[in-house]
N, C-alpha and C positions, 0 to 999 in steps of 0.2 A: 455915547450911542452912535454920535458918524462916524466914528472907526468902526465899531460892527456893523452899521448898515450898508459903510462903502466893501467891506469884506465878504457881506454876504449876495452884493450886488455882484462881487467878481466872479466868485463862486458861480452865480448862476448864468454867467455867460461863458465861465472858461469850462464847468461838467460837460453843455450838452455838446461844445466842440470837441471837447475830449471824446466823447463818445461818436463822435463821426469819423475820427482818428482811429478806434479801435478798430471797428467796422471796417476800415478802408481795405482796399485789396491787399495781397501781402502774397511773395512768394510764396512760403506754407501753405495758404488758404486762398488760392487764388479767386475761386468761386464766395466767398465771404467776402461782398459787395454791396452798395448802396447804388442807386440808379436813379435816374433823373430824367422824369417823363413829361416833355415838352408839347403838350396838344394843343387846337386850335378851339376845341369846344370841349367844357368837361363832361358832355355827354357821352364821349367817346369811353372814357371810361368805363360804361357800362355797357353801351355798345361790342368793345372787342374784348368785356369781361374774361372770356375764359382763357385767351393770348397770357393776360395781365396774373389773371391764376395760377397758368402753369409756371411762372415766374417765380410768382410768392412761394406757392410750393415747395420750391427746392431752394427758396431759402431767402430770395431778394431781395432787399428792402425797397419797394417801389415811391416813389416822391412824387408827386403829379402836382403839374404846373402848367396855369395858362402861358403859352409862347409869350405873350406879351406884355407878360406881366412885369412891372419897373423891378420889382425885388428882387428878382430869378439871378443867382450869379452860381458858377464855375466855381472860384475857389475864394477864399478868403484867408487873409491873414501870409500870403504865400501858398498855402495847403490847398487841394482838393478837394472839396467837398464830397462830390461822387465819383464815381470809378468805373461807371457808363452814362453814356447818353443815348436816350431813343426821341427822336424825334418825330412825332406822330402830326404832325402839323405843315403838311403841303400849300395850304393857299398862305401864309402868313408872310407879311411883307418887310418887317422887321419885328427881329428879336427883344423883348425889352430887359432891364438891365445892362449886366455887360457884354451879352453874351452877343457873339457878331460872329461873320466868318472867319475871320483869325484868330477868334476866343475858342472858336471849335476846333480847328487844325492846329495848333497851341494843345488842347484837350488832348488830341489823336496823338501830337507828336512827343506827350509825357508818358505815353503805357497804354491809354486807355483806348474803352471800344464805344461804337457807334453803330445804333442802328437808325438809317437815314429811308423814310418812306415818302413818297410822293403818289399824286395819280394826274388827272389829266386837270386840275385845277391848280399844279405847280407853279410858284412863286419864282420870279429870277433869284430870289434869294437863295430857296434850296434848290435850284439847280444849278446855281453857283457851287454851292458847298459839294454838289454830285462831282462837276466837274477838279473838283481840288483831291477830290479822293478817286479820281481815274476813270470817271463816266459820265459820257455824255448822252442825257435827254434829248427826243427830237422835238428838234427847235418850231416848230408849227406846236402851240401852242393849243387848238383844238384835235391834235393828230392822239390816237388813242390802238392800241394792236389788234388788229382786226385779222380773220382766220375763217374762212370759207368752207375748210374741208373739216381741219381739228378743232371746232365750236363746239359748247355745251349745250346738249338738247335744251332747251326752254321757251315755255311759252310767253315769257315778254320780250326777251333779245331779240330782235329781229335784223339788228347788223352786223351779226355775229361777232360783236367785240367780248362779248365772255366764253374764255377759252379754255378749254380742255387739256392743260401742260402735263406733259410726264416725260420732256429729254429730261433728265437731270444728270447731273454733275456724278460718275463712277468712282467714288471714295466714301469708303464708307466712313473714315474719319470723320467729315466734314455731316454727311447724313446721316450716322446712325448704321448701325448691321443690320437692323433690319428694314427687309425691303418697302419698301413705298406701293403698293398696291394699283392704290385709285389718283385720277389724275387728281391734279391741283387744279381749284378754279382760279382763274386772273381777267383781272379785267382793269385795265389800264395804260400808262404809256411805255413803250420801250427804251432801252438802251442802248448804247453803243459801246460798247469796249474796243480800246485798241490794241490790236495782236502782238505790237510790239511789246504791252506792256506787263512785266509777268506777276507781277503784284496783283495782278485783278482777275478774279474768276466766275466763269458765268456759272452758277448755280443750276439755274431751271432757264433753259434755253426758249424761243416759240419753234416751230415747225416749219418745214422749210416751205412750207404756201401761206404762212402770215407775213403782215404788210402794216406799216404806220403811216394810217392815213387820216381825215375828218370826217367819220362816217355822213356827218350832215353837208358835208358838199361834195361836189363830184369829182375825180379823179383824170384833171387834167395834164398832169406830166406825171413820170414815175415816181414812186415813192421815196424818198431818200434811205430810210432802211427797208431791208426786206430778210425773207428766210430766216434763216439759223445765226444769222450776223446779230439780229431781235435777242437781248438778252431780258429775260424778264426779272429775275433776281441777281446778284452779281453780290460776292464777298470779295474783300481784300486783305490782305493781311504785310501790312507793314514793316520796313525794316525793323524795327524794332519789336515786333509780334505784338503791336495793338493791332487789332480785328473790326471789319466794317462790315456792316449789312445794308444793302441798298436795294429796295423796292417799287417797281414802278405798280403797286400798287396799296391803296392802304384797307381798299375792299378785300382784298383777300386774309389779311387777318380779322376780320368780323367774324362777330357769333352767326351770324346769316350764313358766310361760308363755311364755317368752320362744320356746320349741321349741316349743310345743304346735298341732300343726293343730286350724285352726278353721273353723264351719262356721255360718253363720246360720242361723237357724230358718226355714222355709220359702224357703228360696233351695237354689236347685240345686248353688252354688259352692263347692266345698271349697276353701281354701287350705292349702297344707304347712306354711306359719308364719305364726304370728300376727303382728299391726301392732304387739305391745308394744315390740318392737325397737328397729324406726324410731320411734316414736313418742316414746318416753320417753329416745333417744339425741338426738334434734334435739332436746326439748323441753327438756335438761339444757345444750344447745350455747347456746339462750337463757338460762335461769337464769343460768348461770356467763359470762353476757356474750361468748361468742363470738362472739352475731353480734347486729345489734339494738343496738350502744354505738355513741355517737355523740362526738365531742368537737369545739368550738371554741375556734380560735386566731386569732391576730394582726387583732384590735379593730382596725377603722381609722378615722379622720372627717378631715376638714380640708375647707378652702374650696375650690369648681374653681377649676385652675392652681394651686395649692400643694400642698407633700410635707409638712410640719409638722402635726401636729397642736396648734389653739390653744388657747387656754387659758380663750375665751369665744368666742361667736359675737354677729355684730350681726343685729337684724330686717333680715327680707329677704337676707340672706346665702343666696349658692348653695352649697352643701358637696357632698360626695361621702360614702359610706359603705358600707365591706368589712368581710366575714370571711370566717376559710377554715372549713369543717366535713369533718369526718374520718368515717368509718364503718372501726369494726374488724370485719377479716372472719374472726379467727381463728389469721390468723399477721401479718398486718398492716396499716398502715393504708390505706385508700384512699379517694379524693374520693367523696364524698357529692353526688349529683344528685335534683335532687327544681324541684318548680316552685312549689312552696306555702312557702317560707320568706319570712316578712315582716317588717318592722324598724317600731316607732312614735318616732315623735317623741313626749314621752310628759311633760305635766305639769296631773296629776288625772284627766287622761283625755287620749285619745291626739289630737293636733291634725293629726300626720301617718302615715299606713299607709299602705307601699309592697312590693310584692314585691320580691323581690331576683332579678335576674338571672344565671344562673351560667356559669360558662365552663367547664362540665363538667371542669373541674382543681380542684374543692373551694372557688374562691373567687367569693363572694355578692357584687354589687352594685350601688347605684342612688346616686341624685344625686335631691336636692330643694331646695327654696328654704323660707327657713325662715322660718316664721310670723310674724306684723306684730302681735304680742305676748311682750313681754319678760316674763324670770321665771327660775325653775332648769329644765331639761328631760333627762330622759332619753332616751338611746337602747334601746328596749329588745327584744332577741327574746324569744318564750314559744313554745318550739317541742315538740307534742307530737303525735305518731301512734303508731298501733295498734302495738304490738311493740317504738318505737323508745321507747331513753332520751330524758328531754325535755331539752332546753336552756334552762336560763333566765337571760339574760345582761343586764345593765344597766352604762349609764355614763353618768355627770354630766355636765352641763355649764350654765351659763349663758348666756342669753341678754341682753343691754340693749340699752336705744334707743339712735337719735341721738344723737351728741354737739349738741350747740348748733351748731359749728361745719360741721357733716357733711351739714348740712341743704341745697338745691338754693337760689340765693340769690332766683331766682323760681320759683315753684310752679305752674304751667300752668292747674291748675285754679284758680288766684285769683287768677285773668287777671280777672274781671269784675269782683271787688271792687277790686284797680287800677282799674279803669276809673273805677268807683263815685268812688273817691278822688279822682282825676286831674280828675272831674269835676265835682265841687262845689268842688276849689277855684276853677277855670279860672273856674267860677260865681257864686263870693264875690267874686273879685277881679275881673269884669266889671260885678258888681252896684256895687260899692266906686267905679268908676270914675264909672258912671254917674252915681250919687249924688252925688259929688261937684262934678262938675263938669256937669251938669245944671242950665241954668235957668227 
């Protein structure tokens, strides 16, 4: 009987990881995820209900978990347990379990996405983790985005820090095709993004007359951010195409905002619901890779009029060169059409750049003649645009000269040094004759 009870023990610890295992992201199913909801109170739960719905919806499997709780871990066994994290937990001062700042960036830098929210009750902790992912929070720790002109009408704000956002971000990759209507309500602290950095994108900008200041104290030196520099939302997307969401606010995914009519300041326009809806529902369909992934298959090269790929190529060889690329749209995949995909002939620097031509069925292709210099060369795509994951794909090959034998056995152009030749001896041996028999 302990052998079947220690088998049935294992059993019931190695099923339910197997089944975290299936679940887990997967090229194929990129959107077939498990997600891991870290908040500060489980009231919020019900609080940003409808955020959490539109989730489940399409498909999530949502985990909720107090931040602080000793149990909470990342992965186990080696493996991953989830395949996102949201963290919904601004004031928390540390994480319990394993999970820390370098458990989370560790997280990021395996594939996976992150949505990172704060408001004006931020922890050094998660603005620690903002600034590892390329943003920085202003450091005045009661300073909150305040807007004088672009405010939402309402009768309790009176410091105008709830704002009326509509810059947004022009891709509709990243947002959705359709348009965004009604502003977004935001009420909370801003960001900094650095220009140099191109990994990080502002999503929903402030206006260029907001300002991060303490609405409860007075305004004795200038603001440290102001204007359009103000990012209020800001995604990243990683060399490796894991995806970040970062929110300087967590009032704005509430069931309160999400219902709330809104109304800009000096505009005539009331709408019955605010843009946080659509906004932060398309914007989470990119995060979690719904739409915006890209993947390539089936590498191709070989010589024209051959189906083999060889195993070297000679100078001046004609070759051919395929690939199919995929775009997921959410339930699944379909041919990717675009006219800016280019392939290098690629050794130190690139000796051949060609676009690729497509046949609107996902497959890329061109044909070149290959350079009149031997060496190792790559084939290489580097494919990146606004919203989309990048591609970066490479493959070897060699190049060598002529054989000895492979050579033309007269060379056209050294037609006149024959001549040359032909012609001094013709020259020596008239000279020879002469001399000789000359008297």
């Amino acid at each position: 009987m302990s052998l079947v009870f220690r088998i049935l023990v294992l059993l019931g610890i190695a099923i339910p990881f197997l089944a975290i295992l299936c679940h887990s992201f997967s090229l194929e199913n990129p959107t077939d995820r498990r997600v891991l909801v870290l908040v500060d109170d489980l009231a919020i739960k019900s609080s940003h209900s409808l955020y959490f719905k539109s989730l489940e919806n399409r498909g999530f499997q949502l985990d909720f978990k107090l931040a602080g709780d000793p149990k909470i871990a990342l992965h186990r066994y080696g493996q991953y347990l989830y395949d996102a994290l949201i963290l919904f937990s601004p004031s928390i001062e540390r994480f319990g379990g394993s999970i820390n700042t370098a458990a989370i960036m560790d997280f990021v830098d395996a594939g996976h996405d992150l949505i990172l929210v704060a408001d004006e009750s931020a922890s050094d902790l998660i603005r620690e983790v903002a600034t590892e992912c390329g943003v920085d929070f202003d450091e005045d720790p009661g300073a909150v985005v305040i807007d004088h002109i672009n405010y939402a009408v309402s009768t309790t704000d009176g410091d105008h820090s709830l704002i009326a956002a509509d810059d947004f971000i022009k891709s509709s990759i990243i947002l959705g095709s359709n348009t965004i209507e009604a502003p977004v309500l935001f009420q909370g602290i801003g960001q900094m993004v650095n220009p140099s950095n191109d990994l990080v994108l502002k999503v929903l900008s402030a206006s260029p007359s907001a300002y991060s200041a303490n609405p409860k104290s007075k305004l004795s030196n200038p603001p440290a951010i102001y204007g359009s520099a103000i990012s209020l939302v800001s995604v990243v997307q990683a060399r490796n195409n894991a995806r970040i969401l970062i929110s300087g606010s967590l009032k704005m995914f509430s069931n309160q905002f999400f219902r709330y009519g809104v109304q800009k300041a000096g505009s005539p326009t009331k709408h019955d619901k605010s843009g946080n809806e659509q906004f932060l529902t398309e914007i989470s369909k990119w995060v979690f890779h719904e739409r915006g992934h890209l993947k390539a298959v089936n590498v191709r090269h070989h010589r024209v009029g051959e189906v083999d790929e060889p195993s070297m190529y000679r100078i001046n060889d004609d070759l051919e060169y395929s690939v199919e690329i995929f775009e997921w749209t959410g339930a699944n995949w379909e041919p990717y059409v675009a006219d800016d995909v280019q392939v290098q002939f690629y050794m130190m620097s690139p000796y051949v750049l060609k676009n690729l031509s497509t046949d609107l069925k996902g497959v890329y292709h061109t044909s070149f003649k290959v350079p009149d210099v031997y060496g190792v060369f790559q084939f290489k795509i580097e494919y990146q645009r606004l919203g989309y994951s990048s591609l970066s794909l490479s493959k070897q090959i060699p190049v060598r000269p002529f054989r000895h034998n492979e050579y033309e056995r007269f060379i056209t152009a050294a037609f006149p040094y024959y001549g040359a030749s032909f012609s001094m001896m013709a020259g020596f041996l008239l000279f020879t004759i002469f001399y000789l028999y000359n008297k």
